[in-house]
C-alpha positions as CSV (number, residue, x, y, z in Angstrom):
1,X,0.0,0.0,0.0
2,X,2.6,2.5,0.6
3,X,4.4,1.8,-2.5
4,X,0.6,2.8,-4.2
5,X,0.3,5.5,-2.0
6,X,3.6,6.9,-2.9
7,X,5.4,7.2,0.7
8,X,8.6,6.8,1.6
9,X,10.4,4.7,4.1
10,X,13.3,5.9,6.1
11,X,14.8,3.2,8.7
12,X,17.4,4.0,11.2
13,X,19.9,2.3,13.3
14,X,23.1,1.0,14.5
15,X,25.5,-1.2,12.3
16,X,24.7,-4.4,11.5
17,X,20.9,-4.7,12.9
18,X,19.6,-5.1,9.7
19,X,18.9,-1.8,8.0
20,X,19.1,-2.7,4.5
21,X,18.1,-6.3,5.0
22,X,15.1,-4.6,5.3
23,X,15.0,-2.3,2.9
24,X,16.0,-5.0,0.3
25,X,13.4,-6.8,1.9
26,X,10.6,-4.0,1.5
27,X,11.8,-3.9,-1.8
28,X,11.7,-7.7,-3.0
29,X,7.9,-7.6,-1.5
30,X,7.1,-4.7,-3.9
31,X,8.8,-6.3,-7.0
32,X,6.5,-9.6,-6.3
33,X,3.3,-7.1,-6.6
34,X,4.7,-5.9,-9.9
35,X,6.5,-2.8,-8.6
36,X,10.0,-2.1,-10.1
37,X,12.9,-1.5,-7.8
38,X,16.6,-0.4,-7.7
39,X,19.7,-0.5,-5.1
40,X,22.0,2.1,-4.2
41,X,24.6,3.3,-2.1
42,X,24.1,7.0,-1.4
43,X,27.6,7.8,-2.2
44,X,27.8,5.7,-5.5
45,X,25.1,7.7,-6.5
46,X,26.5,10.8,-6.0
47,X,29.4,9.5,-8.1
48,X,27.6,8.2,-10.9
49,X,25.6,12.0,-10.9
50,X,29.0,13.6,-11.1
51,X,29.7,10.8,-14.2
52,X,26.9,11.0,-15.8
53,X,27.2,15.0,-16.2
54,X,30.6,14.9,-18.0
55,X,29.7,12.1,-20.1
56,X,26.4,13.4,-21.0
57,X,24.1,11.2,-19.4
58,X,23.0,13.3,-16.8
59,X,19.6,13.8,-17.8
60,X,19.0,10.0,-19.0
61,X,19.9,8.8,-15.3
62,X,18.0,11.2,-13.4
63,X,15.1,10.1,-15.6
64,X,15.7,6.3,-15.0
65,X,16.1,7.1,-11.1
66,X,12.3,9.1,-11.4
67,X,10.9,6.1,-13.1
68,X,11.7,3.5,-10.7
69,X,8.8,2.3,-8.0
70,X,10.9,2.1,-5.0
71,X,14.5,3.5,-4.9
72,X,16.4,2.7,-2.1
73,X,19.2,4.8,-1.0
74,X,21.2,3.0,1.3
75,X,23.8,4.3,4.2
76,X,23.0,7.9,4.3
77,X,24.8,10.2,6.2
78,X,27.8,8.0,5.6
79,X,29.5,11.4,4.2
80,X,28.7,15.2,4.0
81,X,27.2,16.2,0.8
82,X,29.0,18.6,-1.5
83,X,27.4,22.0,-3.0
84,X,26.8,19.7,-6.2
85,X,25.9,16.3,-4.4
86,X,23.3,18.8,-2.4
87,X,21.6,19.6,-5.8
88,X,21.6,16.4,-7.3
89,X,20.1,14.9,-4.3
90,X,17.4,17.6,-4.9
91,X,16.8,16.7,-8.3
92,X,16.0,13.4,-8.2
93,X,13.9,13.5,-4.9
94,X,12.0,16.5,-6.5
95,X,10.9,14.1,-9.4
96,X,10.5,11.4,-7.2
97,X,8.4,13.2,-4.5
98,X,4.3,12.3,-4.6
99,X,5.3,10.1,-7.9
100,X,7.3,7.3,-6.7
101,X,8.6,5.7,-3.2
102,X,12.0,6.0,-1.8
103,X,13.5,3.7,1.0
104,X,17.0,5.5,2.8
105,X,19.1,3.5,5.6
106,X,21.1,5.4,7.7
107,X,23.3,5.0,11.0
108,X,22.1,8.5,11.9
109,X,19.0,9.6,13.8
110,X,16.5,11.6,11.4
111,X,17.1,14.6,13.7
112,X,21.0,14.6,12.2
113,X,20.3,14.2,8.7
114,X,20.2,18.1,8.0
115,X,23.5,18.6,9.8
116,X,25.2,16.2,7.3
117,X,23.5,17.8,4.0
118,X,24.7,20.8,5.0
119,X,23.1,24.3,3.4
120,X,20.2,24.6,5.4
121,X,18.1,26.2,2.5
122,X,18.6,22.9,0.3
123,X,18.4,20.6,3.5
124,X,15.4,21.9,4.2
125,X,14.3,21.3,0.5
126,X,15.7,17.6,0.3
127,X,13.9,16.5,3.9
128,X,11.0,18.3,2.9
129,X,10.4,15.6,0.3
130,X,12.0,12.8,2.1
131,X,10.7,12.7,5.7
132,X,7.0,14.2,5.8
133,X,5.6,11.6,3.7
134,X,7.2,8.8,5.4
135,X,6.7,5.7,7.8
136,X,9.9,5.9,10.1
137,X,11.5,2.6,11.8
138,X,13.8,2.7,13.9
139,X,15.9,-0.6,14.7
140,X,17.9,-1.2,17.6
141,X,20.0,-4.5,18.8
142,X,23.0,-6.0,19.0
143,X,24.8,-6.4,14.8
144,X,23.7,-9.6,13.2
145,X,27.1,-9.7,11.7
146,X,28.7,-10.2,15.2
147,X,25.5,-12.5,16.4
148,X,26.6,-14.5,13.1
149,X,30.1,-14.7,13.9
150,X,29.3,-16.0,17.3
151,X,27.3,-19.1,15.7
152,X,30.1,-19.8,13.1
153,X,33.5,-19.1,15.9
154,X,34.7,-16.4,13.6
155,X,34.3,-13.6,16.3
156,X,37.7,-11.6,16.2
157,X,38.3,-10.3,19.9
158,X,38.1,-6.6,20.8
């Protein structure tokens, strides 16, 4: 329903607890209803922007980006966004924004999110179409990683 709906998903928490298990998860359930879906590391994307502007594909990925269903932008906040990266962020969450669904994973609480964009005019702008039109869930627990090491006795002492 919220994929119809056109909300977004933002989920929150430390390492390892499953953030974009989730997401992928959320994801996989809206591709089986005939939803389309894409992957993305918030910092490859800003790379691949920056890419796609010298090589002239700019405005063919921001259109891709605004055509898929759910697009998940996984570990934000993972680096501070550039004048540029703030405006291509913009871009494709403003033709995203009451069209399509977007899924973001970060290690940061919401409430830090417009410290690490940066300008506050265009941070404002970006969590404006991110965050007000979202369900929120925030996981908490132990990494599943170290949980999994445990099982296997691959745990590396501290």
């Amino acid at each position: 329903q919220w994929v119809k709906e056109h909300l977004n998903v933002l989920i929150t928490g430390p390492t390892g607890v499953g953030k974009t298990w989730l997401a992928c998860a959320l994801a996989h359930k809206a591709c089986r209803e005939g939803y389309t879906a894409q992957y993305v590391r918030l910092t490859r994307l800003m790379r691949e922007l920056t890419i796609a502007k010298g090589d002239g594909q700019y405005s063919k990925l921001l259109t891709s980006l605004a055509k898929v269903d759910v697009l998940i932008l996984d570990d934000w906040g993972l680096m501070k966004l550039s004048a540029e990266n703030r405006r291509d962020l913009l871009e494709v969450l403003e033709d995203r924004h009451g069209r399509r669904s977007t899924i973001a994973t970060s290690q940061l609480p919401i409430e830090e999110w417009h410290g690490v964009i940066g300008d506050a005019t265009l941070a404002d702008a970006i969590l404006d179409r991110l965050v007000h039109n979202a369900y929120k869930i925030n996981l908490r627990g132990e990494s599943m990683r170290k949980q999994q090491a445990k099982l296997t006795g691959t745990e590396t002492s501290e």
